[in-house]
Phi, psi and omega in degrees: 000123162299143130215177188219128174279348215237284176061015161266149194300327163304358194067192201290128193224145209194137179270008172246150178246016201332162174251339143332327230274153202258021166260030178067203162286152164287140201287328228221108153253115164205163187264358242229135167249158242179118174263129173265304150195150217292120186336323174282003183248321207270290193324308180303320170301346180297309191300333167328283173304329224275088190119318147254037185214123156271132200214146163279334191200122153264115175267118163343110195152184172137214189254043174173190184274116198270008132337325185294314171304149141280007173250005191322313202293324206286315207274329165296309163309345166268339172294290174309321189286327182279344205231331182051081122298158174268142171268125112249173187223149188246136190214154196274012178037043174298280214269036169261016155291326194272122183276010164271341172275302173312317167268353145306274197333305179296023173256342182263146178288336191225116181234158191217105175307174168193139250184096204216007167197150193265009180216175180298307220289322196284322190299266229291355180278307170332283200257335163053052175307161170293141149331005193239354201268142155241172197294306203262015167266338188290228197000300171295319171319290180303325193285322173305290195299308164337293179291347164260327169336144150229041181255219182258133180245109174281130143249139194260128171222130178274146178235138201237183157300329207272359195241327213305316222290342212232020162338288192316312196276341172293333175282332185270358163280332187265010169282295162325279205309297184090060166277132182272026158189145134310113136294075185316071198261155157227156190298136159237328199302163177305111161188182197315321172269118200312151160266155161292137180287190183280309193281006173264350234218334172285331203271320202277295180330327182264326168311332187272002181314142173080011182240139181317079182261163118264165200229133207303324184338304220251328157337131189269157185245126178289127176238169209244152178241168189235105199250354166302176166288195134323270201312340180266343174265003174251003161295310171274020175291152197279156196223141160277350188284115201289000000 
């Protein structure tokens, strides 16, 4: 089960611009956290749902990086009282410097990182971060947030044409970090960037030897129903727009 914290109608507000990314662009780049909305709408929407949706896990995620709420910590505690569910949240580890984003994050069972150039100049082409954000605070953040953690710590790294080339040096950086699984992933869903076939991406895979990886390929696709409104499934159409 989803939920998404950030949820405005205006579109994706995100301290990243990714050029993968398959919500389009960002409406909103900022670093700054901010309840977009309020803990007490997220509880009543749960109890809604509460019974009639079967789900394993509720995930954190939606239509920007949802650390930026600032209620994140409240609303995952409210997610376990209501649903007594497994948490996780999936994040672009921008704002894992902070010690207030680490300690939400640590209310969650599963948290899933992300990890996508190994130097500054590839990170701002790649991830086109908000200014205040840089590469080696993104890395010490995720290494800091790791050594405190006592849930499953993921890390994700997409892989485009523009990155493929520096697989090696991104393994030996997702090394350092001590994540207990990897996700080789490339975009499939609809957006500005070719994806990797399986065999460029099979190639990209032997850098991650000897580390808990998966491989998007091989991955099984779960399904899924779509229990939303309208109006929230045309927030979330997928946009070709860079």
């Amino acid at each position: 089960m989803g939920v998404d914290l950030i949820c405005q109608e205006k579109g994706k507000v995100c301290s990243f611009d990714c050029v993968y990314c398959s919500l389009g662009k960002t409406t909103e780049l900022t670093a700054k956290r901010r309840v977009f909305v309020p803990t007490e709408l997220v509880a009543r929407e749960l109890k809604k749902v509460k019974g009639k949706v079967e789900a394993d896990v509720v995930t954190f995620s939606g239509t920007g990086e949802p650390t930026l709420a600032q209620n994140l910590g409240e609303a995952i505690k409210v997610a376990k009282e209501v649903l007594g569910l497994p948490i996780a949240v999936l994040t672009n580890s921008s704002l894992m410097t902070r010690e207030d984003v680490r300690r939400d994050l640590a209310r969650a069972d599963i948290v899933v990182g992300q990890l996508d150039a190994p130097n500054e100049e590839l990170f701002k082409r790649i991830s086109r971060p908000h200014e205040k954000i840089v590469f080696e605070g993104v890395i010490e953040g995720m290494k800091r947030f790791r050594e405190e953690f006592k849930g499953k710590f993921s890390l994700e790294v997409m892989f485009v044409p523009e990155n493929t080339a520096f697989s090696r040096e991104i393994a030996s950086i997702a090394r350092t970090i001590r994540p207990d699984e990897v996700q080789i992933n490339t975009p499939l869903r609809p957006n500005p960037v070719r994806p990797l076939t399986p065999e460029e991406l099979k190639e990209v895979q032997k850098d991650f030897t000897g580390m808990n990886a998966r491989f998007v390929y091989e991955a099984k696709k779960p399904k899924v129903k779509a229990v939303v409104g309208r109006e929230k499934l045309r927030q979330l159409k997928r946009s070709l727009n860079p």
